[in-house]
C-alpha positions in Angstrom: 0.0 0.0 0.0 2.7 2.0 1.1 4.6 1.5 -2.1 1.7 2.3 -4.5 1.3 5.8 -2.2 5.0 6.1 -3.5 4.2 5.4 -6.9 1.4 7.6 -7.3 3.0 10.5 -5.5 6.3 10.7 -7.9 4.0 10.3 -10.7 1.9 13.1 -10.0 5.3 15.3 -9.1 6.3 14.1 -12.6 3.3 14.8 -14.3 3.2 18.5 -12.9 7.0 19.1 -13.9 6.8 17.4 -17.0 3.4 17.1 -18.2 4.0 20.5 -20.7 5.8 18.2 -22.5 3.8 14.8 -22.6 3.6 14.7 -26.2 7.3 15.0 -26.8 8.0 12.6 -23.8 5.3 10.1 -25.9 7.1 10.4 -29.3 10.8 9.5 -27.0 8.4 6.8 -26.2 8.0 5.7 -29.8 11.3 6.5 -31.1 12.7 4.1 -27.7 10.6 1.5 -28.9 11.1 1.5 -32.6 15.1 1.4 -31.4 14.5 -1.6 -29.1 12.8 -3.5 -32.3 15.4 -2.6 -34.7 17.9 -4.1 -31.8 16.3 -6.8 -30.7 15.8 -8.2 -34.3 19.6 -7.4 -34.9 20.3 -9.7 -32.3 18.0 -12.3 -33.1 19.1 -12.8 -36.3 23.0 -13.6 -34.7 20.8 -16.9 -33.9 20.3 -18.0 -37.5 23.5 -16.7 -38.7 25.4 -18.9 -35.9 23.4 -21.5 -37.8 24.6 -21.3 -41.3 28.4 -20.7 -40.0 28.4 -24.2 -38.3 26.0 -25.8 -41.0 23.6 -26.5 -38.8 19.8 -26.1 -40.4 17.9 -26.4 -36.8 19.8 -24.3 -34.8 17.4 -21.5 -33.6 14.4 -22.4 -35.0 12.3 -22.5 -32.0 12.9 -18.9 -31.5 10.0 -16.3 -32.5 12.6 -14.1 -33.8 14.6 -16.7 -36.2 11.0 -18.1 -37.8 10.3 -14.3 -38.6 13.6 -13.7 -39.7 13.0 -17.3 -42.0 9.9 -15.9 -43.0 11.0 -12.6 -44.1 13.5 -14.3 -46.3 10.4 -16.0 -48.5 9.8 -12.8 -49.4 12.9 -11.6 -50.7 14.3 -12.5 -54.2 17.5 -14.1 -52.5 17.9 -17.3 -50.3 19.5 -16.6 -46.7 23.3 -17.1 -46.7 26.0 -15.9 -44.2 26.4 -13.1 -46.3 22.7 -11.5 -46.9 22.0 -12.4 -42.5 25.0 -10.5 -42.1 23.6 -7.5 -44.2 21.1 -7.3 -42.5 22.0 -7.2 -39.3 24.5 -4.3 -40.0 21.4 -2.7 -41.8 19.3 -3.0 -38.4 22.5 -1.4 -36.4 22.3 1.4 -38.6 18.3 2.1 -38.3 19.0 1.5 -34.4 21.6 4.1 -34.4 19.6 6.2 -36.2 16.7 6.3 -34.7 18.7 6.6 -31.4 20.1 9.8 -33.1 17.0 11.3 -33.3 16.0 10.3 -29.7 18.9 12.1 -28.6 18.2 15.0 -30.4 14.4 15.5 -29.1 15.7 14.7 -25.8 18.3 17.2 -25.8 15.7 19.8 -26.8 13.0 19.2 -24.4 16.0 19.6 -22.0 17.3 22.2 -23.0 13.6 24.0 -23.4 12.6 22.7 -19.8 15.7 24.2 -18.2 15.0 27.3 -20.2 11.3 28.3 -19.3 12.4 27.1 -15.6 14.9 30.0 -15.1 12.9 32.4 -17.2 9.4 31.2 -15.1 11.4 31.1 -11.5 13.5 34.8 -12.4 10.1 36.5 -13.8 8.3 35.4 -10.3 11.3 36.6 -8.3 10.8 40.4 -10.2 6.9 40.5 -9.3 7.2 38.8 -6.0 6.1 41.4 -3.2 8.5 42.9 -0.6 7.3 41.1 2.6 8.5 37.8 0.4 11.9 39.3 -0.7 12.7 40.5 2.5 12.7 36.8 3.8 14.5 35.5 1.0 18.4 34.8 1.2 20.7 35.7 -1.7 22.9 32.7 -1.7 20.0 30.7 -1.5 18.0 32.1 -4.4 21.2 31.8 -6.4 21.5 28.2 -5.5 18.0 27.6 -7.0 19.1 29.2 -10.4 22.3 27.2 -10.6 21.7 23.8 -8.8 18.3 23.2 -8.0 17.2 24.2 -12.1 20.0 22.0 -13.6 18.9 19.1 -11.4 15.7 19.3 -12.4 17.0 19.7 -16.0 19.0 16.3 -15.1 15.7 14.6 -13.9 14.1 14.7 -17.1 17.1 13.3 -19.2 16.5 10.8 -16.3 13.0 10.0 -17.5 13.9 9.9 -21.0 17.0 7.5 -20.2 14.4 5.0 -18.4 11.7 5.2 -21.1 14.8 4.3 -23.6 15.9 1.6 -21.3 12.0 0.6 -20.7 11.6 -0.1 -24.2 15.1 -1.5 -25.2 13.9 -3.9 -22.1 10.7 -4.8 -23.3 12.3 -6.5 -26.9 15.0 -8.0 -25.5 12.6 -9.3 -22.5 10.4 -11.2 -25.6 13.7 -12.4 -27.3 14.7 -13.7 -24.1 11.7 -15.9 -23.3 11.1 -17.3 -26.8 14.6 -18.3 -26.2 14.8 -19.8 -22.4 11.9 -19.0 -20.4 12.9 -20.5 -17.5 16.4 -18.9 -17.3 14.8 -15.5 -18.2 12.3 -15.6 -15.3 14.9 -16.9 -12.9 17.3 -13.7 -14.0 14.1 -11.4 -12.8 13.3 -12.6 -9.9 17.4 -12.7 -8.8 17.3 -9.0 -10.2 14.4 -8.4 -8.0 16.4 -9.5 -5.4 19.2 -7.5 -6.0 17.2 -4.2 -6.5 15.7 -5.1 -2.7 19.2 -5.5 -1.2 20.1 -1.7 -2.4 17.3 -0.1 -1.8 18.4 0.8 1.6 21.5 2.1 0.0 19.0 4.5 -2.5 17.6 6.0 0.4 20.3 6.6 2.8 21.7 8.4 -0.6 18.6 10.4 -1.6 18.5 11.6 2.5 22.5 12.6 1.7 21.2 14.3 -1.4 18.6 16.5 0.1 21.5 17.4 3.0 23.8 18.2 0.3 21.3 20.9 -1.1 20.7 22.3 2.2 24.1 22.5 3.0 24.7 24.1 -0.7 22.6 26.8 0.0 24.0 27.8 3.4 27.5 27.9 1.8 26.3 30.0 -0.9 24.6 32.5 1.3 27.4 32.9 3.4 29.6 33.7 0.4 27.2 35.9 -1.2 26.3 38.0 2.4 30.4 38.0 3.4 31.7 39.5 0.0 28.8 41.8 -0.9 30.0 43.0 2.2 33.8 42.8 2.4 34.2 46.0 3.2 32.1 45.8 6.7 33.8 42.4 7.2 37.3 44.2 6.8 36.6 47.4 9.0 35.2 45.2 12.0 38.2 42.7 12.0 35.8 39.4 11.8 38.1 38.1 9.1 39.1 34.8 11.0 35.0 34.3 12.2 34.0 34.4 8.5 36.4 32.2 7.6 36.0 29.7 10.0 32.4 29.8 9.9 32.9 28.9 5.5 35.6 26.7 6.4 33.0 24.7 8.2 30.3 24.9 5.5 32.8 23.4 3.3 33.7 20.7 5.3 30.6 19.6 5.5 30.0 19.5 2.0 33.1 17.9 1.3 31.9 15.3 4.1 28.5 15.2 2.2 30.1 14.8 -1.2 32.3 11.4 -0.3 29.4 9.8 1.4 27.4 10.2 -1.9 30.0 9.2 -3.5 30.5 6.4 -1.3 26.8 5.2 -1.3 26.7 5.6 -5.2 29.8 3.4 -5.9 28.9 0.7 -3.7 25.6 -0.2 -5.4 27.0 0.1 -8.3 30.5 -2.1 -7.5 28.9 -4.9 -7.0 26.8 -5.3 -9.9 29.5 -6.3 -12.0 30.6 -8.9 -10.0 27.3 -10.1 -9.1 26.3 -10.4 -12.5 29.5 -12.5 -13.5 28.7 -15.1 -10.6 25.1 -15.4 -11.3 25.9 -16.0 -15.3 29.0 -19.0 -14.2 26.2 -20.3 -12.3 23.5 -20.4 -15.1 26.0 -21.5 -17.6 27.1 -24.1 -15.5 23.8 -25.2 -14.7 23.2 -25.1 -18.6 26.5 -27.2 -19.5 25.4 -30.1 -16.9 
């Protein structure tokens, strides 16, 4: 229950950051999984080619992919050979890659537009905002918001557009997969299911160490924007060693902050290699007994 509150929360924050561009973010959608078909069947046809290179004429044909593939060929005015498979999987590369092209190219521009009308939308509030609010505001903090709080946003939606790549690439290689071995494919789920549970903990110690990171941003900045707007008041009251210490601390702690991100972020991430080597021994093992 819990977990769908989650779920509908973040897609509702999504939906008001992002919703503008929905249509774009569907066509990303499209492009993703027109990419994902033209890479899946490139690597489905590596099946029957395998085939022809060791003269075998049943190798792959329970797969979905290969009996298209087969199909396709009774339609084309030349027989399948080593040659013509191999032409066409260099000729589904290059549809991949460029379809990929253009998928980078929208996404760069709804990124780019996004981070645009954010700065423009957050500057033009700050202008017509009315004194009582400005008077509470901090300097260093507003800056922050233009610099870092925009640009992650910005890095949010390439985010999104990343994972509906990813989603889709997912989706045709998930199908390839369980025309291939069902059995191994559902087993490599449920053990990534696992593994996504083991690090969650890790995701949210580092999303907590994110949010302090901000906060801790935003102090430094104010401190540097208050201190040498007004240099000259710090110099004539000989506080010089009180500022600094005081910024010497607010660095600390984001240099503290910034390891233990970095820390948290590396050690999901370390062991997925690994991990993923011992789980395929084991499968292939399994396999060759």
């Amino acid at each position: 229950m819990a977990l769908r509150i989650k779920f509908s929360e973040s897609f509702r924050v999504l939906y008001q950051a992002f919703g503008k561009y929905k249509r774009r973010i569907l066509f990303l959608a499209v492009l993703g999984f027109v990419g994902g078909l033209f890479e899946g069947l490139s690597i489905g046809a590596i099946i029957p080619l395998f085939s022809f290179i060791v003269g075998s004429k049943d190798a792959g044909q329970g797969s979905a992919v290969s009996r298209f593939i087969a199909q396709a060929f009774s339609y084309l005015p030349f027989e399948p050979s080593v040659l013509s498979l191999l032409s066409i999987i260099v000729g589904l590369f290059i549809a991949k890659a460029a379809v990929f092209m253009v998928f980078g190219r929208l996404r760069l521009r709804i990124v780019v537009d996004f981070r645009n009308e954010m700065l423009e939308g957050i500057f033009s509030k700050v202008l017509t905002a009315r004194w009582p609010f400005l008077l509470r505001q901090k300097l260093g903090y507003l800056q922050s918001v233009f610099l870092r709080d925009v640009a992650q946003s910005s890095a949010l939606l390439t985010h999104v557009s990343y994972l509906i790549l990813s989603f889709s690439t997912m989706l045709m290689y998930f199908g390839i997969a369980m025309n291939l071995m069902p059995s191994i494919t559902l087993l490599t789920i449920a053990t990534g299911g696992v593994a996504f549970a083991a690090v969650r903990p890790l995701a949210r110690k580092a999303k907590l160490v994110a949010r302090e990171m901000s906060s801790a941003e935003k102090d430094a900045a104010q401190h540097l924007s208050e201190h040498i707007i007004g240099m000259k008041a710090v110099k004539t009251s000989a506080v010089e060693d009180q500022v600094f210490r005081k910024a010497a601390y607010y660095f600390g702690k984001f240099r503290e902050l910034s390891v233990k991100s970095f820390l948290l972020r590396s050690w999901s991430s370390s062991f997925i290699q690994p991990g993923s080597l011992v789980f395929i021994s084991i499968l292939f093992y399994i396999s060759y007994q």
